[in-house]
MARFILO-748185 format. One record per residue (C-alpha): x, y, z; residue in three letters. Coordinates in steps of 0.25 Angstrom, whole numbers, plus 2048, in hexadecimal, padded with zeros to 3 digits. Layout:
# residues N
XYZALA...
***
This chain:
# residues 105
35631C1CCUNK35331B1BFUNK35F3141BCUNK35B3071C5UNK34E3061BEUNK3563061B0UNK3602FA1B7UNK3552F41BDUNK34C2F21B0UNK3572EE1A8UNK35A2E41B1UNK34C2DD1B0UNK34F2DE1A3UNK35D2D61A2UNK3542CC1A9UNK34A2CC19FUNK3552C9193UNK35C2BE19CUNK34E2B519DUNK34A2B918FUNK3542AE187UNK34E2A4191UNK33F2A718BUNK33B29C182UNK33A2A6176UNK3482AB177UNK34E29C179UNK34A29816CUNK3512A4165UNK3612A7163UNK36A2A516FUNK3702B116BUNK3642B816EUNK3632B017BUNK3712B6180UNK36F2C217BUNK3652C3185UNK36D2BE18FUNK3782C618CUNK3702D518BUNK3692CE19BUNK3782CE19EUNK37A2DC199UNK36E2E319FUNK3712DC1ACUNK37E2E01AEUNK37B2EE1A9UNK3702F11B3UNK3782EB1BEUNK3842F51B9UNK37A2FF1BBUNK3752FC1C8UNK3832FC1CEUNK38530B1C8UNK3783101CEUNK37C30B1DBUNK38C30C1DBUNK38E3191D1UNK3913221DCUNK39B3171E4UNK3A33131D8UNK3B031A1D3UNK3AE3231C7UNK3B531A1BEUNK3AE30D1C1UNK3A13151C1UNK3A63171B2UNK3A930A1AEUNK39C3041B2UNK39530E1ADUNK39A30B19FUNK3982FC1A3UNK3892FF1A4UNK38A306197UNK3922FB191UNK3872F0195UNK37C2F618FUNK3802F8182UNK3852EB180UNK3752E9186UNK3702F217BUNK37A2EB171UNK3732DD173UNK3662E3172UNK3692E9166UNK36E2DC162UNK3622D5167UNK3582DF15FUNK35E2DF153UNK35E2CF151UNK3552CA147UNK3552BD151UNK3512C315DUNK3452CC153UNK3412BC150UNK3432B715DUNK33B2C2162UNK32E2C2157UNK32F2B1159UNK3242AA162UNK3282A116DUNK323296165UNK32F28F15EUNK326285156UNK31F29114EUNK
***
């Protein structure tokens, strides 16, 4: 149960980092910041939807595909956490993030 809730949450929040490059604030920054949204939206989704099939298909699945899409899930959130990391540790994204919505200031 607990683990739905996990998928479930995190799913809102791929949602969240696939409108946020759209918001006029992030428009007027880098595009690489813009796709690096996208891209970690594209992550999270896809890890969360791993997930949910493994809830629901674990006990139906032979042992060794079981395995591999375990480690899929595992594979798609550290290259998640490796584009935060990236995202975090930008001086741009720290401007784009302290900088108004007013572009004329």
């Amino acid at each position: 149960m607990n683990d739905l809730i996990l998928y479930s949450l995190m799913l809102i929040g791929a949602v969240s980092l696939f409108v946020r490059p759209f918001v006029a604030k992030y428009r007027a920054g880098p595009q690489w910041i813009r796709a690096a949204h996208f891209f970690a939206a594209i992550l999270v989704a896809a890890w969360s939807g791993v997930g949910f099939f493994l809830v629901f298909y674990r006990a139906s699945l032979p042992r060794l595909w079981s395995w591999r899409l375990d480690h899929l899930e595992s594979t798609l959130l550290g290259m998640f956490l490796g584009v935060l990391i990236l995202l975090f540790f930008s001086s741009d994204y720290h401007k784009l993030r302290r900088s108004s919505g007013d572009t004329n200031v």
